[in-house]
C-alpha positions in Angstrom: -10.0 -6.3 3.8 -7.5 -7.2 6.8 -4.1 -6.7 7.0 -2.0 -10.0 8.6 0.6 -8.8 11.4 4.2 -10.3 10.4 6.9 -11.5 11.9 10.7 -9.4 11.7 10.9 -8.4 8.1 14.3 -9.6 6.8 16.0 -6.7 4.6 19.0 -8.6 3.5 19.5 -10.7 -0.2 19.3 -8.6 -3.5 17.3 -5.7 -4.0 14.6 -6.5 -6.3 14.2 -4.3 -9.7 11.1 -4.4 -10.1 10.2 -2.6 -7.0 13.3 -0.3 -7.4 11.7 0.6 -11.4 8.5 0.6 -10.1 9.5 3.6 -7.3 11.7 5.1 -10.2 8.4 5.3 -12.9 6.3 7.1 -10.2 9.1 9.7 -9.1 9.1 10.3 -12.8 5.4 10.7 -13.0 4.9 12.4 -10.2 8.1 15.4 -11.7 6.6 15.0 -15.6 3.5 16.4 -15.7 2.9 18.3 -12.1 6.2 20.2 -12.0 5.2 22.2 -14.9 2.4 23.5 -12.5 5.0 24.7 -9.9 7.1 26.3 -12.6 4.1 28.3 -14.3 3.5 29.2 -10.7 6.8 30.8 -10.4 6.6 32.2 -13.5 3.2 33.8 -13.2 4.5 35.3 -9.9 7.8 36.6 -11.0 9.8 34.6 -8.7 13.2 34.5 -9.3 15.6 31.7 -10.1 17.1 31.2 -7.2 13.7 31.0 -5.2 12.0 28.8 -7.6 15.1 26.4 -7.7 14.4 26.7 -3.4 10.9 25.9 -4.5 11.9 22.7 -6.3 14.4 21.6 -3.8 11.9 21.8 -0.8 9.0 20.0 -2.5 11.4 17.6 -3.6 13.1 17.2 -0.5 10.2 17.0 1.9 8.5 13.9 -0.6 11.8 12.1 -0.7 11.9 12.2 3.4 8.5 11.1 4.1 8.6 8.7 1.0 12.1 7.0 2.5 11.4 7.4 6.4 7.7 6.4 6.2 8.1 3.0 4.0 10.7 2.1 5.7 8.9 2.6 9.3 5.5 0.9 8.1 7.2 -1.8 5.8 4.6 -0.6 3.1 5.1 1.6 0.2 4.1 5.0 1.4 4.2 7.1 -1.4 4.4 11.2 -0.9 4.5 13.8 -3.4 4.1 17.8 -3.9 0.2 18.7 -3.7 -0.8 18.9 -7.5 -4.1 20.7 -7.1 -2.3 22.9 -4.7 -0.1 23.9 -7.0 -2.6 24.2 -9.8 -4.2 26.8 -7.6 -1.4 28.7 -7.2 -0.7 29.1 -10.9 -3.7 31.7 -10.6 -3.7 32.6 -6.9 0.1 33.2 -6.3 0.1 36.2 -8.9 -2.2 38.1 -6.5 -0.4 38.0 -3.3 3.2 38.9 -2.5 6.0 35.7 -1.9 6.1 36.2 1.6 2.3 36.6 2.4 2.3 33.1 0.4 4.6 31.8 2.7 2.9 32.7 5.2 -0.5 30.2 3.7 1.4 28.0 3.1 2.4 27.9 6.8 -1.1 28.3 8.0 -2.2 25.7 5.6 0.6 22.7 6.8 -0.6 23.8 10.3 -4.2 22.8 9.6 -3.2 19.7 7.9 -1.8 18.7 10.4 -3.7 18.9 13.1 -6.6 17.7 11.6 -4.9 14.3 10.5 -2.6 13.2 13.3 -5.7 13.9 15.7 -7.9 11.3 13.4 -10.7 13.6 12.6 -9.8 13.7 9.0 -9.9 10.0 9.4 -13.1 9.5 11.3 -14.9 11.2 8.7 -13.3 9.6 5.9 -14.5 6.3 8.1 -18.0 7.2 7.1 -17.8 6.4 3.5 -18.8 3.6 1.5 -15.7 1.4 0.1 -17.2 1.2 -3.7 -17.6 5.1 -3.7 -13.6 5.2 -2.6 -13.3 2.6 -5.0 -15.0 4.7 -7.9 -12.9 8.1 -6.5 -9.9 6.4 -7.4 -11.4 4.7 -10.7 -12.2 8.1 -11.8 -9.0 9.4 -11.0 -7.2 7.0 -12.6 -9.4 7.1 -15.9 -8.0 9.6 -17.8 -4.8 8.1 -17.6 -6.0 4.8 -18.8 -7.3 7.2 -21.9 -4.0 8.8 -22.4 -2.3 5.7 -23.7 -5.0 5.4 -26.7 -4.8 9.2 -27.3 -0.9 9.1 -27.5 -1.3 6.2 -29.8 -3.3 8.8 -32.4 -1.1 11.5 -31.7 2.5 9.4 -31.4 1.8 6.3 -33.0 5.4 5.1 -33.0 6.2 6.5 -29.8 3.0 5.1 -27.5 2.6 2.1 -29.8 5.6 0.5 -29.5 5.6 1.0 -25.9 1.7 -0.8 -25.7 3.2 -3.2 -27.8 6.2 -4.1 -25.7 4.0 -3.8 -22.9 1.3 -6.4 -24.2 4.5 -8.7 -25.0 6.0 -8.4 -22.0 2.9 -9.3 -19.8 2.5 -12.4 -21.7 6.0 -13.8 -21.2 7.8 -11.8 -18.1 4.7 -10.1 -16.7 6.9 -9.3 -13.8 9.0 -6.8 -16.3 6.0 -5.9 -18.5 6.5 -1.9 -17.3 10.3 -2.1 -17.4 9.6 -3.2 -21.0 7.6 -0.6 -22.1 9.4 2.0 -20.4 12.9 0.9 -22.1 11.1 1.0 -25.2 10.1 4.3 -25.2 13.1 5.6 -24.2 14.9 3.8 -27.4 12.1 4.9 -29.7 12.3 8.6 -28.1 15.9 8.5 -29.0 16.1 6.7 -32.7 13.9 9.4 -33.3 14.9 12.5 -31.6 12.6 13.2 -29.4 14.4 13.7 -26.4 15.1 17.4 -25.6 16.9 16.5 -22.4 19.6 19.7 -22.1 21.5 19.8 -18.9 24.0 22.9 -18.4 25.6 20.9 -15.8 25.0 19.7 -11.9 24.9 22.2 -9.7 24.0 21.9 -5.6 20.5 24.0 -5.1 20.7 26.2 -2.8 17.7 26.9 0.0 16.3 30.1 -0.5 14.7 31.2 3.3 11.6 33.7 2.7 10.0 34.8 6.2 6.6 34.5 6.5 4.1 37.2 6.4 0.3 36.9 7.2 -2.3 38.4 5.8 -6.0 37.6 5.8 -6.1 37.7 1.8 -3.5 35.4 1.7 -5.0 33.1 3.8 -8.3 33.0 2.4 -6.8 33.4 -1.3 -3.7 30.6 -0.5 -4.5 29.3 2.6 -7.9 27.9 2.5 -8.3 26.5 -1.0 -4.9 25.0 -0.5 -6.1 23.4 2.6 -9.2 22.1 0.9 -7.8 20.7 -2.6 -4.7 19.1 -1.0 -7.2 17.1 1.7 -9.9 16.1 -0.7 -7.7 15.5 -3.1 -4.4 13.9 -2.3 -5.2 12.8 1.8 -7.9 11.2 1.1 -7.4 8.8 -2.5 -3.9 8.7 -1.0 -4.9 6.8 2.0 -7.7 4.9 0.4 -4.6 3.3 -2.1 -2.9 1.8 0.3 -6.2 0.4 2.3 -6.8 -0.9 -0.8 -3.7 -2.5 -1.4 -4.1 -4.1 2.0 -1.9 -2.1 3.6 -2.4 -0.4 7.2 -0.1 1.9 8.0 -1.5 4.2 11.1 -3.1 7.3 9.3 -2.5 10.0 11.7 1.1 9.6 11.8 1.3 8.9 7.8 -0.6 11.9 7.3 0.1 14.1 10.1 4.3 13.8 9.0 3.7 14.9 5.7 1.7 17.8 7.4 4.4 18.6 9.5 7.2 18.0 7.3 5.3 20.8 4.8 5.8 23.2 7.6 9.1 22.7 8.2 9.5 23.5 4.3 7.3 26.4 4.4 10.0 28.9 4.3 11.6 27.4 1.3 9.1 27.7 -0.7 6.9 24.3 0.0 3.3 24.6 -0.8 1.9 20.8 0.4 3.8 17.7 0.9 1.1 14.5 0.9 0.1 11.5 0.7 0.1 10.5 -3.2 -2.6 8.6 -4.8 -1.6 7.9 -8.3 1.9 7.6 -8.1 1.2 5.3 -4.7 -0.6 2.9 -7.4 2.2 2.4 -9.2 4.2 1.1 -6.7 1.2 -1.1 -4.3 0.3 -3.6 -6.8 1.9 -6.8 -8.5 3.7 -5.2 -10.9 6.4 -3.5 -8.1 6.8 -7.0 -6.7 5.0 -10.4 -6.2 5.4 -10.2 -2.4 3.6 -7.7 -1.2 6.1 -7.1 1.9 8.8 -6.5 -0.2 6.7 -3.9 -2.1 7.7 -0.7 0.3 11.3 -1.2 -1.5 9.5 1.1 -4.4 8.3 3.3 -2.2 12.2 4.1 -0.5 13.5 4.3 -4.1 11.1 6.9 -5.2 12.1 8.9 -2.3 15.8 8.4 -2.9 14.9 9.7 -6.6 13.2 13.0 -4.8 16.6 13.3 -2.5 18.5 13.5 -5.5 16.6 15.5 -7.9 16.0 17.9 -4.9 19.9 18.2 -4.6 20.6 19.0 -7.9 17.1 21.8 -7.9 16.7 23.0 -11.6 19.4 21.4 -13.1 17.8 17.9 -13.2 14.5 18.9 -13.5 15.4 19.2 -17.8 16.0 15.3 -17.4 12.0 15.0 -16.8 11.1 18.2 -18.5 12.4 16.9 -21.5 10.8 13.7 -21.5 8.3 13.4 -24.9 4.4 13.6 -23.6 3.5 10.7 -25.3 6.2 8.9 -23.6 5.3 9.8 -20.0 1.5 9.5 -20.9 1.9 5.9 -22.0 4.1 4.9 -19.4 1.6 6.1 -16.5 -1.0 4.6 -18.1 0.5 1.0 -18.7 1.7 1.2 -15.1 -2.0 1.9 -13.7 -4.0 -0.5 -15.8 -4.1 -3.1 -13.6 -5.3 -0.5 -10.6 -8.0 0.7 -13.2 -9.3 -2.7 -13.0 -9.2 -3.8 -9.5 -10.7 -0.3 -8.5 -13.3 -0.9 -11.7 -14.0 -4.1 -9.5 -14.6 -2.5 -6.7 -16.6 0.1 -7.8 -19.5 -2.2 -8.8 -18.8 -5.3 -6.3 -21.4 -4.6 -4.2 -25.0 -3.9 -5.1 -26.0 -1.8 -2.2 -24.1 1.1 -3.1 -23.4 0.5 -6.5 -25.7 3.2 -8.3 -23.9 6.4 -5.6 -20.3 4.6 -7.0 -21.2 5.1 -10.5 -22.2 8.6 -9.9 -18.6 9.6 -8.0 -16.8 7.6 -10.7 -19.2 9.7 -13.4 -18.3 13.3 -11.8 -14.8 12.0 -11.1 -13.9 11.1 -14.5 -15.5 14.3 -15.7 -12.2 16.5 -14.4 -14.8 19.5 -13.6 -12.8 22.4 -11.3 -15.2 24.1 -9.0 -13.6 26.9 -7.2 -10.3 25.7 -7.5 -11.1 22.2 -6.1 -10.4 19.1 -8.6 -13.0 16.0 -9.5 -11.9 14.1 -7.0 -13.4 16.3 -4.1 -16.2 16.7 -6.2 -17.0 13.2 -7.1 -16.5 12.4 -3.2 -19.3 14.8 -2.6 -21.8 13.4 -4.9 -21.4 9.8 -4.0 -21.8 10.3 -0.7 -24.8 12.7 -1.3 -26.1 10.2 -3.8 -25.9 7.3 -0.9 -27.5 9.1 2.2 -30.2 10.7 -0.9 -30.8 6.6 -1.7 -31.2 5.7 2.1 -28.7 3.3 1.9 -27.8 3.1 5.5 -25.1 1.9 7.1 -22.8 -0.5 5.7 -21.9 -3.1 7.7 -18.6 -3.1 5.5 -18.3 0.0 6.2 -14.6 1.3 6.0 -12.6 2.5 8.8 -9.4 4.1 8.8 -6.8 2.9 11.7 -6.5 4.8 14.8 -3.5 3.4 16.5 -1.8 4.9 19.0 2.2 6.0 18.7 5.2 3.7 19.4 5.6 2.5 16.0 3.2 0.7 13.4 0.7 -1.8 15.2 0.2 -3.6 12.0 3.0 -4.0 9.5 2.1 -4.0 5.6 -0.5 -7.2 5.4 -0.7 -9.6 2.2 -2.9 -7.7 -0.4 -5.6 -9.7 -1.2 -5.4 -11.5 -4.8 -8.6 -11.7 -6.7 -9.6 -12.2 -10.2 -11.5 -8.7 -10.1 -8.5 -7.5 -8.4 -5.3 -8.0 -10.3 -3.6 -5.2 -8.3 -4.2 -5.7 -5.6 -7.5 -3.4 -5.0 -10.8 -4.9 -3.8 
């Protein structure tokens, strides 16, 4: 896949709604389903309002930053987020350790990232994997998503149905609008039927909450390390592979190494991991976000202007997505992602060689099995590239490799995606 250097990207003339919903669906996404994690964290731990709200505001604040500042500087929509296996790990780790001694991983932990991506070794030995067993990572990823809709359809019929319906209709007249659609949908079924339990007290400015950092070697071995582990293998890593995918070449080290350093800036607030997002990045890299794949990075600055402003108002909006209905958000991620599902489908059988190791890391990816904290993803990784070195396949002369530019700016600007049959978002 290449990436086609451009001339000045003009900025002016309307700004397109489809990449501005598309941005909006994946900051919804990414707050629906993950911030619950962050909240049973707090909860579990006993933190108190005013340092979960702190909580909420970093993460929110340090994904909007990177999400505005790094699409805009790379022209391609760079998606960030709040590590969700981080903060799945912290629902059962943060209990055991005191605040500050958290803190203080969480510090360590952005530290690590950091120098391990912005130097390129994370991305030299991502370099050594096959492109169908990335391909299958994210295929996996993305699966149970894809399943979601159908399982909201039993469990909501009127709710997910309508939406798959509008959806179906949509794609066959205004394709271009076919998630707007089903996304305006469910929001008028969800209210005919009272299913919104959106209840906001009123806005409110969060306030930062500063906690000093305390080390401790249980802390960083209980915090530090796992969170090191699950937010590289699992958010780095499919995160980076999206946009490649998407035909879009950002320089790694400094996409990667920001959100590294812009999680220890945070640290103090309460900030476990700010990354590089995979599914939510999906969402807004193919088609569906807009036809013209340079004026896709517009989704990726209005997901991070979401983040800003949710991170303002801390708890007080976080009822709005809270109080979404499941089968609503369910549906609406799914619909959004079919057409990654499959172009990343594609991919994962396209070529021959490696085919058999692809089906095994989209196998133990879609399984969701946890090992020690650490998601599918990671673990599906693993086996493929066990299961291709095992097979003697060699090396690929299409071998991927992750760009090592050096600083001064972007040294390719976001390419034309490739358009494919087998590809319909944009993956190959």
């Amino acid at each position: 896949m290449t990436s086609e250097p451009r001339g000045p990207i003009r900025t002016g003339g309307a700004v397109p709604l489809t990449a501005v919903t598309a941005g909006t669906v994946a900051m919804v996404v990414s707050y629906a389903g993950p911030l619950a994690l962050v909240l049973a964290a707090a909860s579990a731990a006993g933190l108190s309002a005013a340092q979960t709200s702190s909580w909420v505001w970093a993460v929110s604040v340090g994904a909007g930053v990177t999400c505005v500042g790094l699409s805009w500087w790379s022209r391609a929509p760079v998606i960030t987020a709040f590590s969700t296996p981080g903060a799945a790990i912290l629902v059962t780790a943060l209990p055991q350790h005191g605040y500050a001694e958290a803190v203080g991983a969480f510090l360590a932990a952005g530290v690590a990232a950091t120098a391990l991506t912005a130097t390129g070794v994370f991305a030299r030995l991502m370099a050594r994997v096959p492109p169908g067993v990335v391909a299958a990572m994210l295929a996996g990823t993305l699966f149970s998503f894809g399943t979601a809709v159908f399982t909201s359809v039993r469990t909501a019929p009127l709710q997910a149905g309508g939406m798959l319906l509008a959806y179906l209709v949509a794609r066959r007249l205004a394709p271009t609008y076919a998630v707007v659609c089903a996304l305006a949908a469910g929001l008028a079924v969800a209210g005919a039927t009272g299913g919104l339990r959106v209840d906001l007290p009123g806005l409110g400015l969060a306030v930062p909450c500063v906690t000093m950092p305390q080390f401790s070697a249980g802390a960083l071995v209980g915090i530090g390390v796992p969170l090191l582990v699950a937010t590289l293998a699992g958010q780095y890593a499919p995160g980076v592979a999206v946009l490649e995918a998407a035909g879009y070449r950002p320089d790694s080290r400094v996409v990667c190494g920001t959100t590294g350093l812009v999680s220890v800036l945070l640290a103090p607030f309460g900030s476990h991991a700010v990354n590089p997002a995979a599914i939510t990045a999906v969402i807004c890299t193919g088609p569906d976000a807009h036809r013209d794949p340079a004026k896709r990075w517009i989704a990726g600055v209005a997901c991070g202007v979401g983040y800003l402003v949710v991170g303002c108002f801390g708890s007080t909006l976080v009822a709005l997505f809270t109080g979404l209905p499941d089968a609503l958000v369910a549906t609406l991620a799914g619909v959004a992602l079919l057409g990654s599902i499959a172009g990343s489908l594609a991919g994962t059988v396209a070529d021959e060689r490696h085919r058999e190791a692809s089906v095994i890391t989209f196998l133990a990816t879609a399984s969701g099995v946890t090992i020690a904290g650490i998601g599918s993803p990671f673990w599906g990784l693993i086996a493929g590239v066990a299961a291709h070195v095992l097979l003697g396949a060699g090396t690929p002369k299409d071998r991927r490799s992750l760009p090592e530019r050096g600083s001064g700016g972007p040294s390719h600007r976001a390419g034309k995606a490739q358009s494919t049959r087998t590809a319909p978002d944009g993956m190959s």
